[in-house]
C-alpha positions in Angstrom: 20.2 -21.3 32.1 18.8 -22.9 35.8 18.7 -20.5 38.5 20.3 -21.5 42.0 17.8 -21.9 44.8 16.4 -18.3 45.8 15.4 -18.5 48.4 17.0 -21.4 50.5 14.3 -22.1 52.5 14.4 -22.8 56.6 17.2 -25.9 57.0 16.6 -28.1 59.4 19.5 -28.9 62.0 18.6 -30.8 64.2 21.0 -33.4 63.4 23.9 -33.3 60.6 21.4 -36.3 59.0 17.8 -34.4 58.7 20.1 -31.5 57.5 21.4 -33.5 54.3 17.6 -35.1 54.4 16.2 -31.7 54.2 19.1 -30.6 51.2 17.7 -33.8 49.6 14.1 -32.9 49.8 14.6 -29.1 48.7 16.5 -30.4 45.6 14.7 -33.6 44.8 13.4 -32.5 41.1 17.5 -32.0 40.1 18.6 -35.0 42.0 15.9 -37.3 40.7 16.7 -36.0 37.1 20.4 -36.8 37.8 20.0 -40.0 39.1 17.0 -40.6 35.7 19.8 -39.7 33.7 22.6 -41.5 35.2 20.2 -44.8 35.4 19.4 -44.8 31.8 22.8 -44.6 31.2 24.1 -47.4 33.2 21.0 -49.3 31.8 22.3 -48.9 28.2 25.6 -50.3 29.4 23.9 -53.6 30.4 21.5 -53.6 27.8 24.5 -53.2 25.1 26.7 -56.2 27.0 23.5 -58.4 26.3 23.0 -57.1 22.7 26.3 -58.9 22.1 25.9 -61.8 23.6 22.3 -62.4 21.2 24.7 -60.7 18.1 27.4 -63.5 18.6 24.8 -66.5 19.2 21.9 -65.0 15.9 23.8 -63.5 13.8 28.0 -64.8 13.8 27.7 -68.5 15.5 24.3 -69.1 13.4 25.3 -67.4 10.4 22.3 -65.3 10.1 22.9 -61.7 8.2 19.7 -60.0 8.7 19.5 -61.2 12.1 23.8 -59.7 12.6 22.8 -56.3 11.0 19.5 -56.3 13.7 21.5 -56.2 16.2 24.0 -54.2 15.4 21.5 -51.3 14.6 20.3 -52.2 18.6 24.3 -51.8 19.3 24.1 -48.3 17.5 21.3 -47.2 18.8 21.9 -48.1 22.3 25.9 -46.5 21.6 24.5 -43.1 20.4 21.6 -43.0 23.1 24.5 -43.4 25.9 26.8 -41.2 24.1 24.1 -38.1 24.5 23.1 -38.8 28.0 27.1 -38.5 28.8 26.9 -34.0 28.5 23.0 -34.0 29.6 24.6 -36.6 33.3 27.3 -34.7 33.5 25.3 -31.2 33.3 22.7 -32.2 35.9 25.4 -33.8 38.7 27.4 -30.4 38.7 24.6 -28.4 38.9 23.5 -30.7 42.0 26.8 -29.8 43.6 26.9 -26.2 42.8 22.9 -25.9 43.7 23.2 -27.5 46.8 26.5 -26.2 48.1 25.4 -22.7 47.2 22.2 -23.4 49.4 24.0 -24.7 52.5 26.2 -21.4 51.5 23.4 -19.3 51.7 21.8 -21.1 55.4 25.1 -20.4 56.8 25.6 -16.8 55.6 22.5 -15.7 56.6 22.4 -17.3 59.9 26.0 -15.8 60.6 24.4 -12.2 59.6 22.0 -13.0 62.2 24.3 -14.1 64.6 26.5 -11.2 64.2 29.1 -11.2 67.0 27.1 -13.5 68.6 28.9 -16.5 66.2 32.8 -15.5 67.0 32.0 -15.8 70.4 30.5 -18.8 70.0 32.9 -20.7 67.6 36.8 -19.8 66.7 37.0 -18.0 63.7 39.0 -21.2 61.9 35.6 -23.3 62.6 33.8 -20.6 60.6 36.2 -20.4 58.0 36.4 -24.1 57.2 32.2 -24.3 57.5 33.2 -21.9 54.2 35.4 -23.7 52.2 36.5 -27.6 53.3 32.5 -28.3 54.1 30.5 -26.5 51.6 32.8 -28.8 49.5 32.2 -31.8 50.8 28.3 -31.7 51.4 28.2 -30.5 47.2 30.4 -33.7 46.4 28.1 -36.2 47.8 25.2 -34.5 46.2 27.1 -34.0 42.7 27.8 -38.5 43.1 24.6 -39.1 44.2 23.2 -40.1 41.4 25.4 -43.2 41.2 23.5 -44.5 43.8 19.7 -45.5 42.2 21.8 -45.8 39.0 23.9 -48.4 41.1 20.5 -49.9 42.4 19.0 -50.3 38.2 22.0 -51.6 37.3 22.4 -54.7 39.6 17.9 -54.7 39.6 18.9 -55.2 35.8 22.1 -57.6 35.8 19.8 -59.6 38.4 16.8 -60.1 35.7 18.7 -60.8 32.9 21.4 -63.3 35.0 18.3 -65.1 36.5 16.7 -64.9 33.4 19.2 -66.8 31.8 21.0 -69.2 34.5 19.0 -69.6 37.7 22.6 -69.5 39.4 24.3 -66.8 38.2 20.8 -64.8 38.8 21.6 -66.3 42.9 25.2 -65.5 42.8 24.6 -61.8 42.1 22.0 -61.5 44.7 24.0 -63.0 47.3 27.0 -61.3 46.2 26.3 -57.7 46.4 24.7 -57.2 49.6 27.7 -59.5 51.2 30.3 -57.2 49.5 28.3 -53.7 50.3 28.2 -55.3 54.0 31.5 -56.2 54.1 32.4 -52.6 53.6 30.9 -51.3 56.6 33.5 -52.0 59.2 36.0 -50.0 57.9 33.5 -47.0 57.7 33.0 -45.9 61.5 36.9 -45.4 61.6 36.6 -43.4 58.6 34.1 -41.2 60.1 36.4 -41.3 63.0 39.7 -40.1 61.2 38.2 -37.5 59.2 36.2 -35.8 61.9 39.6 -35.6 64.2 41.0 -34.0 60.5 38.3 -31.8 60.7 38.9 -30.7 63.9 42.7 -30.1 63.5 42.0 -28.2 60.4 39.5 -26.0 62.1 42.3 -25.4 65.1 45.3 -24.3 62.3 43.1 -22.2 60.6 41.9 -19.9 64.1 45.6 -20.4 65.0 46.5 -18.9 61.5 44.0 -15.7 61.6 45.0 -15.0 64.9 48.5 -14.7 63.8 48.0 -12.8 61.0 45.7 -10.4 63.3 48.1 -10.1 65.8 51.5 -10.2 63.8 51.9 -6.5 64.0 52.1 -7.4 68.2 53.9 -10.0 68.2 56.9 -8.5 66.1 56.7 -5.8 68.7 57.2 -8.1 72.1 59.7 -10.2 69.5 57.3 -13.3 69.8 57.4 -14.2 66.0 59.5 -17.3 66.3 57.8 -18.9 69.3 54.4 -18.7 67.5 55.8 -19.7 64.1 57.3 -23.0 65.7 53.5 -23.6 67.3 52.0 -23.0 64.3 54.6 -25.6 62.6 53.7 -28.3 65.4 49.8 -27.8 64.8 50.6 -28.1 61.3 52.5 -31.1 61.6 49.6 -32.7 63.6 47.1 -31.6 60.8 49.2 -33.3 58.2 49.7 -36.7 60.6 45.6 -36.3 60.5 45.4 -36.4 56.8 47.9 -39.0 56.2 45.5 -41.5 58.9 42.4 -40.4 56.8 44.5 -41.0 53.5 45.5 -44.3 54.7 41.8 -45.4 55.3 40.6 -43.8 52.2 43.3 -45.8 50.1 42.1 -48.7 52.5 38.4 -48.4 51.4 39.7 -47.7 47.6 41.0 -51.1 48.0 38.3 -52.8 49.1 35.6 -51.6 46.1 38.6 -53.0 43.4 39.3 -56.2 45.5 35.2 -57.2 45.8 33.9 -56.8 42.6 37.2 -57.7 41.0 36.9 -61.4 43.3 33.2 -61.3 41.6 34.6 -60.8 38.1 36.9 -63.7 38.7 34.2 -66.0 40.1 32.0 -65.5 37.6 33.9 -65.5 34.6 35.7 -69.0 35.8 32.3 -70.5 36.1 30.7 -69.5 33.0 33.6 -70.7 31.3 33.5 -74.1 32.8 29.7 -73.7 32.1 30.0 -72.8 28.4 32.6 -76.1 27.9 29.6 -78.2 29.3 27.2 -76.4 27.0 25.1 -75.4 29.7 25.3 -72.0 28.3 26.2 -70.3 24.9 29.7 -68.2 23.8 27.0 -65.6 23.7 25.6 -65.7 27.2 29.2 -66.1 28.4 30.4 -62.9 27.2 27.3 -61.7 28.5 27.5 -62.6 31.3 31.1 -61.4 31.5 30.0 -57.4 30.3 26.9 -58.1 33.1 29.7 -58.4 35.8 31.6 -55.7 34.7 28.4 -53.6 35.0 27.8 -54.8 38.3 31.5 -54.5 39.6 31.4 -50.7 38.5 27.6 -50.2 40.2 29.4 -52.0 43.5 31.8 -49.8 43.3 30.0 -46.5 43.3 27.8 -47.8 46.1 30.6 -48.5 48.0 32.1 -45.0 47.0 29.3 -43.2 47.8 29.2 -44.3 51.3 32.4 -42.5 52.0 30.7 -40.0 50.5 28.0 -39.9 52.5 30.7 -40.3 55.7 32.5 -37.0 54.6 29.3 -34.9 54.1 27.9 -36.2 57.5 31.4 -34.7 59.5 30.6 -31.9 57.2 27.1 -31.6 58.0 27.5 -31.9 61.6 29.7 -28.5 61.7 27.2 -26.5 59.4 24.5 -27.6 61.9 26.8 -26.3 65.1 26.3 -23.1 63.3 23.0 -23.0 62.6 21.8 -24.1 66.0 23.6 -21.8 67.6 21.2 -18.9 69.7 21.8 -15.8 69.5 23.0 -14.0 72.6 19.9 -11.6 72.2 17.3 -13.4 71.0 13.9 -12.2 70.1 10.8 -11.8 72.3 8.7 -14.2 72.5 6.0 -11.4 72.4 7.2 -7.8 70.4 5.8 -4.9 71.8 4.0 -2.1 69.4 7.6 -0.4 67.9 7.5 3.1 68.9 6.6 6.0 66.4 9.3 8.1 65.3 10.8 10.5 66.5 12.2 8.6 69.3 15.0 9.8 72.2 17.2 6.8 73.2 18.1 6.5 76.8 20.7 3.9 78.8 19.1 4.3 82.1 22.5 2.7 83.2 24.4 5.8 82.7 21.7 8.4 82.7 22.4 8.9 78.6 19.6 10.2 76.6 20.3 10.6 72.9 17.5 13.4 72.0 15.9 12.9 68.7 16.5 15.4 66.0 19.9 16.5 68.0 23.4 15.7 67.7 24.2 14.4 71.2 28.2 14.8 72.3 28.9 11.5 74.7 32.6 11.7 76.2 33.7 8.8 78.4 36.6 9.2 80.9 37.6 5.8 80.0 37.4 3.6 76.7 35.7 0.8 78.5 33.2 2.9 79.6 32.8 4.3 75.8 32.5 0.6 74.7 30.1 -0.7 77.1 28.0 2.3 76.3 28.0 2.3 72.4 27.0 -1.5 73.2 24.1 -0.8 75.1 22.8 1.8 72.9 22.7 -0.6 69.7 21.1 -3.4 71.8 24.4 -5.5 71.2 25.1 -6.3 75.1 21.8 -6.0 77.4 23.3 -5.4 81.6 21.1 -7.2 84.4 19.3 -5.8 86.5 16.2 -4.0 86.8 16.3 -0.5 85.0 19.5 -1.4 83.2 17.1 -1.5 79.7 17.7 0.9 77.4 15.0 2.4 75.8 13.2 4.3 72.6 11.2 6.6 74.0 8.5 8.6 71.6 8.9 12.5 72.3 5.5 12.8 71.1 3.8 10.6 73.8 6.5 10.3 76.5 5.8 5.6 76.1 9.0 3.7 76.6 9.6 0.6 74.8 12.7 -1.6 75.8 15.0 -2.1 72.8 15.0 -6.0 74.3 11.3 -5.9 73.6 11.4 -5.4 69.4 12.8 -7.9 67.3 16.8 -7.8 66.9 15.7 -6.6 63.2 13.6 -3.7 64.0 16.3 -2.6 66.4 19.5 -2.8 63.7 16.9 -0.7 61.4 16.6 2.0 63.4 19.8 2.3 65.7 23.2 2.1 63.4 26.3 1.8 65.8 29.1 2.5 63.6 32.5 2.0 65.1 35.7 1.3 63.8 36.2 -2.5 64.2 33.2 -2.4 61.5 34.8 -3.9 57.5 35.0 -2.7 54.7 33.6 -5.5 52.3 35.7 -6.7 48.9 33.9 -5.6 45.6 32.7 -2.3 43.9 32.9 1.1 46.0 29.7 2.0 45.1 28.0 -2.1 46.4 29.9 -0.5 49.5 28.9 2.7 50.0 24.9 1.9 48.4 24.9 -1.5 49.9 20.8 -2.0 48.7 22.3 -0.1 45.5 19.8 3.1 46.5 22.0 5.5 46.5 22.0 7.7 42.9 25.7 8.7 41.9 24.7 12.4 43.6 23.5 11.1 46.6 26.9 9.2 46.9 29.1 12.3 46.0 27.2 14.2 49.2 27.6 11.6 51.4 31.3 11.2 50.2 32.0 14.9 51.1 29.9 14.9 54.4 32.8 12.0 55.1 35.2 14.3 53.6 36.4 11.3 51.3 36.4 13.2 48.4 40.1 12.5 47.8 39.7 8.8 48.6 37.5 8.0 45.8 39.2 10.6 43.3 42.4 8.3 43.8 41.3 6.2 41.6 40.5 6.7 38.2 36.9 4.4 38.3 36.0 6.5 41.3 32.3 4.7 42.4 33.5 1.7 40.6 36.7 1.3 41.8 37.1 -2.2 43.1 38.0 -2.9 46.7 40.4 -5.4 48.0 38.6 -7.3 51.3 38.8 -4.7 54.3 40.1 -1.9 52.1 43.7 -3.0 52.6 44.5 -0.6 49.4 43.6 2.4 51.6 45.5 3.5 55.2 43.7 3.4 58.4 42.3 7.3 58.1 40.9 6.7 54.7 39.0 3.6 55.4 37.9 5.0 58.3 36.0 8.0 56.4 34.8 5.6 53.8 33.0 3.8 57.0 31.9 7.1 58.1 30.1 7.5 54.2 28.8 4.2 53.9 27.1 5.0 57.6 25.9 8.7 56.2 24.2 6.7 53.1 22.2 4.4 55.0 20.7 6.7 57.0 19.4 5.5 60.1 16.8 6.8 62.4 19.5 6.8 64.8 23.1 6.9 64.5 25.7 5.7 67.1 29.7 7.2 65.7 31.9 5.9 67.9 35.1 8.1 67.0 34.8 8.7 63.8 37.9 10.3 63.4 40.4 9.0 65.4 42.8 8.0 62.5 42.7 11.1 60.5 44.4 14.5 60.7 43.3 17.5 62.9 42.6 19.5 59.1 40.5 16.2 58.2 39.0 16.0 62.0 37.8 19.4 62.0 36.0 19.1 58.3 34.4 15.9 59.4 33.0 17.3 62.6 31.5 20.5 60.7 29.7 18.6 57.5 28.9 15.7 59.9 26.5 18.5 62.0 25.4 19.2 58.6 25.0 16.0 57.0 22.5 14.8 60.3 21.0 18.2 60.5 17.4 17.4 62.3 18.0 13.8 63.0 19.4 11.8 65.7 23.0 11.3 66.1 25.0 10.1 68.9 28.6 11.2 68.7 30.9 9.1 71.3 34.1 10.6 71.6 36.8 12.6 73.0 37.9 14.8 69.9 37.0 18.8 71.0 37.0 19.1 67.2 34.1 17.2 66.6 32.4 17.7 70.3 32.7 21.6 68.9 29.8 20.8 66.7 27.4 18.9 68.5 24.3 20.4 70.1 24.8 19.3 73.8 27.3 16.8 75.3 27.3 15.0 78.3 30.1 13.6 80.3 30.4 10.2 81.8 32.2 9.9 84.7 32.4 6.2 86.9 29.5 5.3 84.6 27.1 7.8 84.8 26.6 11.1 83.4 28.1 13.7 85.9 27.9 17.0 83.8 26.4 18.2 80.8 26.2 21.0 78.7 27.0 22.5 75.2 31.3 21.6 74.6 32.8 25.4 75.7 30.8 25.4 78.7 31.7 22.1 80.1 35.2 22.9 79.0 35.2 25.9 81.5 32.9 24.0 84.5 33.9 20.1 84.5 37.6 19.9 85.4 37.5 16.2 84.7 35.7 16.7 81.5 38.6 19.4 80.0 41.1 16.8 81.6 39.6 13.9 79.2 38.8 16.0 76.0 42.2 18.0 76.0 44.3 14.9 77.1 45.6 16.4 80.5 46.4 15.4 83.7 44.6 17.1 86.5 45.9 18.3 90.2 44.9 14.8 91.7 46.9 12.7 89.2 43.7 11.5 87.4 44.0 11.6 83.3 
């Protein structure tokens, strides 16, 4: 068993070219066996046309026996030896293509995780989706044929010794031949390249227009838009199939040309040994030979020539992985981290007045849901405001020091302040990978934080419970259940600082009121920001503050503020005070 690369290593994109140049150099030992493999292969296949040209002139035309049964045992040797490298080829190109599409698979992945929303800002979603699945594909073919290529190279090195060997002209012919053919392909390459990037590009545009139709279908069936954006999406879709049909057409053009060169060089060459075997110049057994040397060196043309187009498709493809992986993120690290602060830590958004206090669970309610957004933002360092004092910070209760989240590395910061709102996913595989995503979490563990969730009935649904296997964004479960099995998977990691942005919007007041009691109990002595305007939950926080216009206009524990900020009972209890203003 051979174990994919772990780990992939740092790629290097700066062009679509050093990024298949670096692939090449990570995976040389596999690729150099390949193409060891594939050589002695092809090798046998010339060596075998020559043992039967010497078999017909020593042993049939000059009658010899011993010297007939020589070669056939060279025949059966050669026969057997190409028959076992056939698995052990075969083996070693597909794990080229599997080892190095599963490393560009795992540069993309983990510079998308780093990226975070950062990368669907940056690129439409169907550009990340086809990176995924068209490119991954294409890069792992070129790698899985290119072997072919130094086997192509022994092969004709090989036909060229043993022609020149023979007949100095024959020997000239094949080294004329090939590099005129090879050359004679290139023309028809750049609109290749050409055709299959604007595919590329059109398949990229039907797959963003596709996800944002399926996102958005319960909308559009509402504002009866269903039709118009179906007949778009048919026109794209018509475009993208016009694409393929040009790229098609150049493919089958290029298909042509590696039958119609070396085919033209079996012709030649086969006429004019033939003319000179009648003068004697040459043997029956050099001629046929010769004739099994040019059908070696048609195929080794052809593979040259076929992985060039190879090499065209994984350089469109490789140009699109390295968009991704060049991308910056939107909040990049400092150049210099300041000392991380020691825990416990209060978190403050100077830009609204907010301080989280550590070991308390901190009530935020926001007249507006922009204002709620913006703030749940700023708190997990996922959207930094300009300006001076617009920072916000971890501050050490012990020592009073601030330390700008902007100032610690983008990992320190998603260690130690969680944000969990809703538009967060729920993953496709086991329950328990879900819940325990580091798989740290014993069974018990899992049960409390299950029940702090109050998702007790979710996982009892199902007979596997923990095992139960999840479809990709919990699409088995409504809207309130995966919305508690979010709130447990948040409860098992365990932050230093939790962000909830409405937990519980989706569930039932019974459900709402559970969550907000074992919630304050689950985060007992640890520091929890709840955003929100449920008075069930904001009943069981330790102090809550009101943000009104963007800053923080009143605070206080939930029943007070109820009774003193009009405009806070207004928000929480969903009426409309004497001035009009929800």
């Amino acid at each position: 068993m051979r174990v994919l690369p772990q780990p992939p290593g740092i790629p290097d994109h700066r062009s679509a070219n050093r990024f298949l140049l670096w692939l090449a150099r990570s995976e040389w030992r596999p690729l150099a066996w390949a193409g060891g493999v594939d050589s002695a292969y092809r090798l046998c296949g010339v060596l075998m046309s020559a043992a039967v040209g010497a078999t017909l002139d020593s042993g049939v035309v000059e009658g010899d026996p011993r010297s007939l049964l020589l070669w056939f045992g060279v025949l059966t040797g050669l026969t057997l030896l190409s028959t076992a490298l056939v698995p052990v080829g075969v083996r070693a190109m597909a794990f080229n293509w599997y080892s190095s599409a599963y490393r560009t698979v795992q540069v993309v992945i983990a510079r998308s995780v780093a990226l975070g929303p950062t990368l669907t800002r940056r690129l439409p979603s169907g550009e990340v989706v086809a990176v995924g699945t068209d490119d991954i594909d294409r890069v792992g073919d070129f790698y899985e044929d290119s072997a072919l290529v130094p086997a192509s190279v022994v092969t004709i090195g090989a036909v060229s010794v043993l022609m020149l060997s023979s007949h100095v002209t024959f020997g000239l012919i094949v080294l004329v031949a090939v590099p005129v053919m090879v050359v004679g392909m290139v023309p028809l390459l750049r609109p290749f390249s050409r055709r299959q990037e604007h595919h590329r590009t059109r398949q990229a545009e039907l797959t963003t227009r596709a996800t944002d139709l399926v996102s958005g279908l319960r909308v559009l069936r509402g504002v009866g838009g269903e039709r118009t954006v179906g007949d778009r999406y048919r026109e794209e879709s018509q475009r993208v199939r016009a694409a393929g049909v040009r790229v098609g057409w150049m493919d089958a053009a290029l298909q042509a040309v590696r039958e119609l060169y070396p085919g033209l060089l079996l012709v030649g060459i086969v006429w004019y040994g033939a003319r000179l075997a009648l003068a004697g110049d040459i043997t029956v057994g050099q001629l046929v030979a010769f004739y099994g040397y040019t059908g070696n060196l048609a195929v080794a043309i052809r593979y040259l020539m076929h992985a060039s187009s190879l090499f065209i498709s994984a350089r469109v493809a490789a140009d699109h992985v390295v968009r991704v992986l060049s991308l910056e993120h939107d909040h990049p690290d400092p150049e210099h981290p300041a000392d991380p602060p020691a825990a416990p830590c209060d978190l403050r958004d100077p830009a609204s007045g907010v301080v989280v206090a550590a070991g308390r669970t901190t009530g935020v309610v926001c007249s507006d849901a922009a204002g709620a957004t913006a703030l749940a933002e700023r708190l997990g360092r996922y959207r930094e405001d300009e300006g001076d004092g617009a920072d916000t910070l971890l501050v050490e209760t012990a020592t009073g020091r601030e330390v700008r989240l902007r100032d610690l590395p983008l990992r320190d910061v998603r260690r130690r302040v969680l944000v969990a709102s809703n538009s967060a996913h729920l993953f496709s595989g086991r329950l328990r990978e879900e819940l325990s995503p580091d798989e740290g979490l014993s069974d018990d563990r899992l049960a409390a934080v299950v029940r702090a969730a109050y998702a007790d009935d979710v996982v009892r649904q199902s007979p596997a419970g923990f095992d139960a296997l999840l479809t990709e964004r919990g699409r088995e479960y409504s809207g309130g259940q995966q919305q508690r099995l979010r709130l447990a998977r948040a409860f098992g990691l365990d932050p230093e600082i939790l962000v909830l942005v409405e937990p519980a919007s989706a569930v039932d007041a019974h459900s709402e009121a559970a969550i907000g009691a074992r919630l304050a109990a689950e985060r007992k002595g640890r520091t929890t920001a709840l955003i929100t305007t449920s008075p069930l939950l904001l009943d069981h926080t330790d102090h809550v503050l009101f943000v009104d216009g963007g800053r923080v206009v009143a605070e206080g524990s939930h029943r007070d503020l109820l009774a003193s900020a009009p405009g806070y009972a207004d928000t929480v209890l969903r009426t409309v005070s004497t001035s009009g203003k929800p």
